[in-house]
C-alpha positions as CSV (number, residue, x, y, z in Angstrom):
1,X,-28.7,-1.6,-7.6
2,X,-31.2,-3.2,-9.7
3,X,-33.4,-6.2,-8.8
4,X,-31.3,-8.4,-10.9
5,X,-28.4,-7.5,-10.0
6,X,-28.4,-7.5,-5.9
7,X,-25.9,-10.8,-5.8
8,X,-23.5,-8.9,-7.6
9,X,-21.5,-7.1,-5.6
10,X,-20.2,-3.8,-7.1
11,X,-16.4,-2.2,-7.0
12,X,-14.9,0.9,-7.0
13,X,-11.2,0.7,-7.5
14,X,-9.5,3.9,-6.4
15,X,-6.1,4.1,-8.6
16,X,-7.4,1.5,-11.4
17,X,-4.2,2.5,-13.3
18,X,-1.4,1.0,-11.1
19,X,-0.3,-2.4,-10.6
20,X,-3.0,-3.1,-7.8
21,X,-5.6,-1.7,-10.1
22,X,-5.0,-3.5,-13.1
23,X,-4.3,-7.0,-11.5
24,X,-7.8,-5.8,-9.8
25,X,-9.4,-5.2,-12.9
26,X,-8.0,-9.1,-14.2
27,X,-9.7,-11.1,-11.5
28,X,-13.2,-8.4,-11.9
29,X,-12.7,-10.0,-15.5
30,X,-12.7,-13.7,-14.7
31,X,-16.0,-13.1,-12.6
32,X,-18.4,-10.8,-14.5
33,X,-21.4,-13.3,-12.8
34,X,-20.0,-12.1,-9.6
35,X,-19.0,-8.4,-9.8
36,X,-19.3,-5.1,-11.6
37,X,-16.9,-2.4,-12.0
38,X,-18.9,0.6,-10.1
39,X,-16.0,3.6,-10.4
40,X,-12.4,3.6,-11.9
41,X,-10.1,6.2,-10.5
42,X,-6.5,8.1,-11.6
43,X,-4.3,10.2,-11.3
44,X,-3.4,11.4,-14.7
45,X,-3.5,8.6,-17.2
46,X,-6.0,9.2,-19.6
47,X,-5.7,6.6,-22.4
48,X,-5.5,3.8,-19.6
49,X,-8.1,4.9,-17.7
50,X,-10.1,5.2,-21.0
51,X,-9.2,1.8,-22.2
52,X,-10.8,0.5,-19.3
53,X,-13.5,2.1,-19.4
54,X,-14.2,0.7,-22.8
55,X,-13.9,-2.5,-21.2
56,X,-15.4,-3.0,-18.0
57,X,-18.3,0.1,-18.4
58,X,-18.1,2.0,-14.7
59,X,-20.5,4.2,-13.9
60,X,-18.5,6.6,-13.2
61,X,-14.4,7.7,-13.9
62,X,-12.8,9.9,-12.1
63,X,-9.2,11.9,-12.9
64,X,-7.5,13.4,-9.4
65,X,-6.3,16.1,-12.0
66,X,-8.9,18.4,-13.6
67,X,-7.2,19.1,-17.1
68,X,-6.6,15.1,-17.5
69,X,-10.6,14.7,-16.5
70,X,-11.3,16.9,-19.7
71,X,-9.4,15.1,-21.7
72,X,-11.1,11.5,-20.5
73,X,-14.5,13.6,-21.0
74,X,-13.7,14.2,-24.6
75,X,-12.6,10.6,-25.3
76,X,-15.5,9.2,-23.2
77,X,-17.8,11.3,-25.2
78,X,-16.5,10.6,-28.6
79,X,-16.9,6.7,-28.0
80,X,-20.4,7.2,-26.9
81,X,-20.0,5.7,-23.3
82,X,-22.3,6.3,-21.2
83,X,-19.7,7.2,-17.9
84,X,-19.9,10.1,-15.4
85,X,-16.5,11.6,-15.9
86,X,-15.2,13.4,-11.9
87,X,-12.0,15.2,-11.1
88,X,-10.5,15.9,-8.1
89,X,-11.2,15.4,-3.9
90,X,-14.9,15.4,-4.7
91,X,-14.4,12.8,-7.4
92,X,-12.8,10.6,-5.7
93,X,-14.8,10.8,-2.5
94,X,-18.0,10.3,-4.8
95,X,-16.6,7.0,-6.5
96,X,-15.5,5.8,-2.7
97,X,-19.5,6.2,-1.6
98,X,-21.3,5.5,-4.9
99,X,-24.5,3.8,-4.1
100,X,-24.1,0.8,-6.0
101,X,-20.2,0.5,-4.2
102,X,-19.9,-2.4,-1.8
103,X,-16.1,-2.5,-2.1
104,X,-13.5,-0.1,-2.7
105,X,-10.2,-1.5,-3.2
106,X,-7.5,1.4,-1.9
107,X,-4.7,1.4,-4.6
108,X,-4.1,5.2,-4.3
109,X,0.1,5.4,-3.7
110,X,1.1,7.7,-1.0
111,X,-0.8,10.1,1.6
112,X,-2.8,11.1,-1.5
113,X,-5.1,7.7,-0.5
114,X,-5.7,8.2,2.8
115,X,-8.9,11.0,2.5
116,X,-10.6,9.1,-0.1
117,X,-9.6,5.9,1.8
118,X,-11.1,7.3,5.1
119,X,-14.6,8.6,3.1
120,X,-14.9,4.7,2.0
121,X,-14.7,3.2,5.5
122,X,-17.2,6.0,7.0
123,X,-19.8,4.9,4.7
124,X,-19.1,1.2,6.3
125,X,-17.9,0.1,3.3
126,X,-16.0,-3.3,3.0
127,X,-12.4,-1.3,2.0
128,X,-9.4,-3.6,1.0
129,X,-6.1,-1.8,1.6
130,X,-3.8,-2.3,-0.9
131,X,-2.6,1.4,0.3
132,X,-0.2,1.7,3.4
133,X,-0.5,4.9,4.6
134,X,-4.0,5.5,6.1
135,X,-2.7,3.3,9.0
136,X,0.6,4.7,8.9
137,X,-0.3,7.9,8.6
138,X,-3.4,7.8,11.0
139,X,-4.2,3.8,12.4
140,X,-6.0,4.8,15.3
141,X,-8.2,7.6,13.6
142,X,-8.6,5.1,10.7
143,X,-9.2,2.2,13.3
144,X,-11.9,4.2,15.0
145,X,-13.7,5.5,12.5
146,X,-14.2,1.4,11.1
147,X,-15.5,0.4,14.3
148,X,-17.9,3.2,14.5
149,X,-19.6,2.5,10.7
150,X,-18.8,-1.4,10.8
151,X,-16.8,-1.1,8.0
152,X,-14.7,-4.7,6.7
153,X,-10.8,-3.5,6.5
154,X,-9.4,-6.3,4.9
155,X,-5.7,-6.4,3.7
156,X,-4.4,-6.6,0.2
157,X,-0.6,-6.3,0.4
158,X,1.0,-10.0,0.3
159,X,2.0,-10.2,3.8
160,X,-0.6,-8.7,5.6
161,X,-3.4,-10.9,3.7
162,X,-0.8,-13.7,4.8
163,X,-1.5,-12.9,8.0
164,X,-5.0,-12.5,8.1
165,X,-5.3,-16.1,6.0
166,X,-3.4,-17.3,9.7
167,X,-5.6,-15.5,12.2
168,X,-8.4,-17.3,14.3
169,X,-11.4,-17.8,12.7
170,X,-13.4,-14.7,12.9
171,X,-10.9,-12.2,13.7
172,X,-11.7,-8.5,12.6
173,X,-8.8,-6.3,11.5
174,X,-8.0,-3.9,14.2
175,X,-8.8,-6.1,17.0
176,X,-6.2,-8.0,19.0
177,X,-6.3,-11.8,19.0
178,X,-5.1,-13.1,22.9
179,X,-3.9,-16.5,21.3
180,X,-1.1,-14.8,18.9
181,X,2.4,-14.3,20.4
182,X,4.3,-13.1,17.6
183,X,3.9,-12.0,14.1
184,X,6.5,-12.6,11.5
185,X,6.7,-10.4,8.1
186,X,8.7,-12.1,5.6
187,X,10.8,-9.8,2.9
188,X,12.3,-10.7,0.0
189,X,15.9,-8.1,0.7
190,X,14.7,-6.1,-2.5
191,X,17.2,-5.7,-5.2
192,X,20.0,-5.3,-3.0
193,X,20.2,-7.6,-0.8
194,X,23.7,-9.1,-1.8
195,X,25.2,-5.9,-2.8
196,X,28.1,-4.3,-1.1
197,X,26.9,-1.5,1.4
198,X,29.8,0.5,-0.5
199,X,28.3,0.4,-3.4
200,X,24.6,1.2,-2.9
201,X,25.9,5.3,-3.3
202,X,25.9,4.3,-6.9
203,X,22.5,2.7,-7.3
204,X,20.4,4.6,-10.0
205,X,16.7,4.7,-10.1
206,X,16.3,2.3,-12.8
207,X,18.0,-0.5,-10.3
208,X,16.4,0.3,-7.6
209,X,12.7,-0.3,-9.6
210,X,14.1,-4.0,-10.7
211,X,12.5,-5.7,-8.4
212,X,13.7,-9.4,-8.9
213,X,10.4,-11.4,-7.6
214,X,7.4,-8.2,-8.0
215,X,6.1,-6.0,-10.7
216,X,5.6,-3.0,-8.8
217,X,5.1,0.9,-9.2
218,X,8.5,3.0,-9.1
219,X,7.5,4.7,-5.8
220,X,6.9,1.1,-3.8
221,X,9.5,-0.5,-5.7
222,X,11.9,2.0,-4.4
223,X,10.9,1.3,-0.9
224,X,11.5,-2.0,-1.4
225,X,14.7,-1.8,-2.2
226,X,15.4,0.9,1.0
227,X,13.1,-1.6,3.1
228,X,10.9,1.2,3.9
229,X,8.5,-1.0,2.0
230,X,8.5,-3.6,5.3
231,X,9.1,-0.3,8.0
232,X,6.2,1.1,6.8
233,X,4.2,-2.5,6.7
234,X,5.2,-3.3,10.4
235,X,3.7,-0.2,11.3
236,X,0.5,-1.5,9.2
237,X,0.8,-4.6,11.1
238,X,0.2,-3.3,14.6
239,X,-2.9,-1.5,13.7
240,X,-4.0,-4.0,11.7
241,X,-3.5,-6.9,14.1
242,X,-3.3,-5.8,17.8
243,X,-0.3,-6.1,18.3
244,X,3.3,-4.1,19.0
245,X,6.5,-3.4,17.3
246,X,8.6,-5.8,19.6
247,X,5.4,-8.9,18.5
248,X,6.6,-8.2,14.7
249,X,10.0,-9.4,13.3
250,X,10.9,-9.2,9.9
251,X,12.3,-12.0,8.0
252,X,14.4,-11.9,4.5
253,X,12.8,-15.0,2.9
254,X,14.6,-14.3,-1.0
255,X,12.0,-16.4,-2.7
256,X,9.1,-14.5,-1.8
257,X,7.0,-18.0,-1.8
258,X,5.8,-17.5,2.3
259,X,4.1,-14.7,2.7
260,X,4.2,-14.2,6.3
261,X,4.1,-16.3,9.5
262,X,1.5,-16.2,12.7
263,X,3.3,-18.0,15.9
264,X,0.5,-19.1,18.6
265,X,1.1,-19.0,22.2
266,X,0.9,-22.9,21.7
267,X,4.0,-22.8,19.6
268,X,2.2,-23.4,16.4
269,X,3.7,-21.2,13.6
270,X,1.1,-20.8,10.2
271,X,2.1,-19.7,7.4
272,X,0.4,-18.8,4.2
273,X,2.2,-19.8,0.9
274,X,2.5,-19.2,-2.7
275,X,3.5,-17.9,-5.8
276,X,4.5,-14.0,-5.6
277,X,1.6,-12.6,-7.6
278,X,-0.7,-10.1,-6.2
279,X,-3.9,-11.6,-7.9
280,X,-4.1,-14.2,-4.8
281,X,-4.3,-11.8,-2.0
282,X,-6.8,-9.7,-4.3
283,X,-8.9,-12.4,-4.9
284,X,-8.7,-13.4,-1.5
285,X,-9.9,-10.2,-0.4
286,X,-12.4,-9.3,-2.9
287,X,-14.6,-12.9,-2.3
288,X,-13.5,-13.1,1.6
289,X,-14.9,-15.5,3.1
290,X,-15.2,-17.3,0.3
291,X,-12.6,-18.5,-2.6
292,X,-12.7,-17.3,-6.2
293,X,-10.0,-18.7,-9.0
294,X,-7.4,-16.1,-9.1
295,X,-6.0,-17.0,-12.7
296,X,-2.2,-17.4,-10.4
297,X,0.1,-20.2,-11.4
298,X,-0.1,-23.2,-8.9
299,X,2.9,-23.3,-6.7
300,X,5.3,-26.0,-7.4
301,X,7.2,-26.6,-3.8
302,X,9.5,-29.3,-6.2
303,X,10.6,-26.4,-8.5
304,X,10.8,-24.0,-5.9
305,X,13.8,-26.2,-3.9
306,X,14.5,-24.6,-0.6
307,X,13.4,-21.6,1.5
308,X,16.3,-19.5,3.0
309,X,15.5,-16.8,6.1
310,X,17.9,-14.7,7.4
311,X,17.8,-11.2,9.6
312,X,17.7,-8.1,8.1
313,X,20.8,-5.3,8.4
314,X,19.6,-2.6,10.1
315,X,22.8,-0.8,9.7
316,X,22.6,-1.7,6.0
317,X,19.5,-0.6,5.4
318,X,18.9,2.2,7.7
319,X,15.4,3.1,6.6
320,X,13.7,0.0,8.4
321,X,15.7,1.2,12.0
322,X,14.0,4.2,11.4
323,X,10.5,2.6,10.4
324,X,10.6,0.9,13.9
325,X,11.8,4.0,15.8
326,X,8.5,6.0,14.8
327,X,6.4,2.9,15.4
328,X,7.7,3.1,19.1
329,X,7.4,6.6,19.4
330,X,4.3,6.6,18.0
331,X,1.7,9.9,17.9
332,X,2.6,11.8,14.7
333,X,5.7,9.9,14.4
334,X,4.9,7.4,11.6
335,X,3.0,10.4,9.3
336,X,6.2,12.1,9.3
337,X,8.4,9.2,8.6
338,X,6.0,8.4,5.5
339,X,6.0,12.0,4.5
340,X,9.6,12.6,4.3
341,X,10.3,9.3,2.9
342,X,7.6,10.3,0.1
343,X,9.7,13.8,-0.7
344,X,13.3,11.6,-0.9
345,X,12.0,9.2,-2.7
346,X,10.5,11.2,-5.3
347,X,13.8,13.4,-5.3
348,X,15.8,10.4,-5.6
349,X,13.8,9.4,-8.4
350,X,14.0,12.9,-10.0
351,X,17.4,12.0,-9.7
352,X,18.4,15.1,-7.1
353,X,19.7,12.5,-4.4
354,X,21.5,9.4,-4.1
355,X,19.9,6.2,-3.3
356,X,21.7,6.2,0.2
357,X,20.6,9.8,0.9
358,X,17.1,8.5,1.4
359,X,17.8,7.6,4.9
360,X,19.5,10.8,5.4
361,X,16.6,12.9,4.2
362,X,14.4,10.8,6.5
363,X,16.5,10.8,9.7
364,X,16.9,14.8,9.2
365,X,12.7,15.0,9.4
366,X,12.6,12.4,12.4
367,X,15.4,14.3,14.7
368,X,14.6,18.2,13.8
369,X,10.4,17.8,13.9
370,X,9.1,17.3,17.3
371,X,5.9,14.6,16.9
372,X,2.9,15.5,18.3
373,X,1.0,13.2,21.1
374,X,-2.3,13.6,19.2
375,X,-3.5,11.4,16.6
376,X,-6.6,13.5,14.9
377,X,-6.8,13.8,11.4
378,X,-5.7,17.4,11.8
379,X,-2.8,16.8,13.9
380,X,-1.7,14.3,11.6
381,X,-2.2,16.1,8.3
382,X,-0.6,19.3,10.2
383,X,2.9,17.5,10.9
384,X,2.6,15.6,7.6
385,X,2.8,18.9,6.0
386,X,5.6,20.3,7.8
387,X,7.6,17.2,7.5
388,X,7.3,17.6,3.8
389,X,8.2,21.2,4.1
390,X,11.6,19.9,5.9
391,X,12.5,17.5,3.9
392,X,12.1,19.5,0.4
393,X,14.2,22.4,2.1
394,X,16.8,19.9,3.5
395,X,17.5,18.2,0.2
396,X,17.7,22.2,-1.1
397,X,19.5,23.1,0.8
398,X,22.4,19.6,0.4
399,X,21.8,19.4,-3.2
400,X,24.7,21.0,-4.4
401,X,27.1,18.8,-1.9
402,X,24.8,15.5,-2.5
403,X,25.5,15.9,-6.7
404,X,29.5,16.3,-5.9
405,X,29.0,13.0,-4.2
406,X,30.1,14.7,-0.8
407,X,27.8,14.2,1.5
């Protein structure tokens, strides 16, 4: 970086184009004294992507799809930007180690984050995780290889920046703080909390991405509303924290105004409050240890009125059983739980399953797919694959029984 510019600190957001991206992008833009947008990455939305880069000026933009990188090229070029346009792996590995990168916030949905994600923190960069599924898929590879380059993994996602605002002064993610006796990961119930188990059959994928207290992408908000969302978080949690499955209870909490709950050994529970919108945990991440105006709404505990907690169903919603199944059983047994609930998901959203065959699709992958003991990256991107494989040829093979609403 440039003489002049050493005290800002520069970003690379990898998936600028979702929901963590562009709430991202608003607190970069209350800041510009502060920070400079470094790399902006996609998928395959060109006209976003280019809009932003009108704005905020990366050095570099970078499409995951090849043809949609052309297309940003052309734009780019025909506005006279100066902007290295990338495509693909490469791309995104390059935006995730650019020189002039001291944090690269991980918004990439799905497995698809986790190499790009993994580059990022072996060039010990500071790497907010806005993204699940590197520690899902592979926490104690992912764990390791922080440790090793001294990269700063610090949380994005409400709860677990909840409870790292509660931890001990100078905890590290990935350690295990001695003092801390339980965790607890509050949950709003999703969409369908209140609605009769009978009738979830019927839930279409435009109810299931109404998400009454979060403006989220259709893939998380589904999870949500299956709880996978929190399954898939508790298994964040332990690697994150230190700490196991039995140290981590979930908690509905409907209003979504706690984030998340730390109880001491000492009996002291803390707990980090506030209104649900994802700028606060961003901006608490992106300035950590410091504090930065996050442009959020201040909480009014008058207008909010009460706080209700209740236990989740397990039997209701069966996906967060089987969330804390694999975190027990742990080797490869959390990479195939996220891979097969990535194929229903999408094939619920593509409208070839119900919403309540999710879990079926899922527990299918879990029974028939032996995990395997080892955690490398190879072993888990080997049974990822395969649990993909089963889950696409299960839903094949019960499509024409799931669409006569027998199954």
């Amino acid at each position: 970086m440039e003489r002049s510019d050493r005290s800002i600190r520069g970003v690379t957001i990898l998936g600028s184009t979702g929901s963590i991206g562009i709430n991202t992008l608003d607190v970069l833009a209350r800041h510009p004294g502060k920070y400079r947008v470094v790399a902006l990455t996609a998928n395959t939305q060109v006209d976003r992507l280019f809009e932003q880069c009108r704005h905020f000026l990366p050095r570099q933009a970078v499409m995951l799809d090849p043809r949609a990188a052309g297309q940003l090229a052309e734009k780019i070029r025909a506005a006279g930007l100066d902007i290295e346009v990338l495509s693909g792996a490469e791309g995104l590995n390059a935006a995730a180690t650019h020189p002039q990168t001291h944090t690269v916030v991980a918004a990439i949905v799905g497995a698809a984050g986790l190499l790009p994600t993994l580059t990022a923190v072996r060039a010990g960069r500071r790497v907010l995780l806005a993204n699940k599924e590197p520690l899902v898929m592979s926490g104690q590879v992912f764990i390791e290889e922080a440790q090793r380059a001294n990269a700063e993994l610090l949380p994005v996602d409400s709860e677990h920046n909840a409870i790292f605002q509660c931890m001990p002064d100078g905890f590290r993610a990935g350690t295990a703080a001695s003092a801390v006796r339980r965790i607890f990961l509050t949950c709003s119930g999703g969409p369908f909390r209140a609605t009769p188990a009978e009738a979830l059959a019927a839930v279409t994928p435009e109810q299931a991405c109404a998400h009454p207290n979060w403006v989220m992408g259709r893939k998380i908000s589904v999870d949500s509303a299956t709880l996978m969302n929190k399954g898939l978080e508790l298994i964040e949690a332990c690697w994150l924290f230190g700490v196991t499955p039995d140290q981590v209870e979930i908690v509905i909490h409907p209003q979504s105004v706690i984030h998340s709950l730390v109880e001491y050994v000492d009996g002291s529970v803390l707990a980090q409050l506030g209104n649900p919108d994802m700028r606060t945990p961003i901006a608490h991440a992106l300035a950590w240890p410091e504090r930065i105006e996050s442009g959020v709404r201040s909480l009014n505990l008058l207008e909010v009125g009460r706080l209700d907690f209740s236990a989740p169903d397990l039997e209701r919603f069966p996906c967060l059983r089987l969330a804390y199944e694999a975190a027990r059983a742990g080797g490869t047994m959390p990479a195939i739980l996220n891979a097969a609930n990535e194929v229903a998901v999408q094939a619920f959203l593509d409208r070839r399953i119900g919403f309540t065959d999710i879990p079926r699709v899922i527990g299918h992958t879990l029974s028939n797919l032996p995990a395997s003991r080892e955690t490398s990256l190879d072993a888990v991107l080997s049974d990822d694959r395969r649990a993909r494989r089963m889950a696409d040829d299960f839903i094949a093979a019960q499509a024409p029984r799931i669409k006569q609403g027998v199954t």
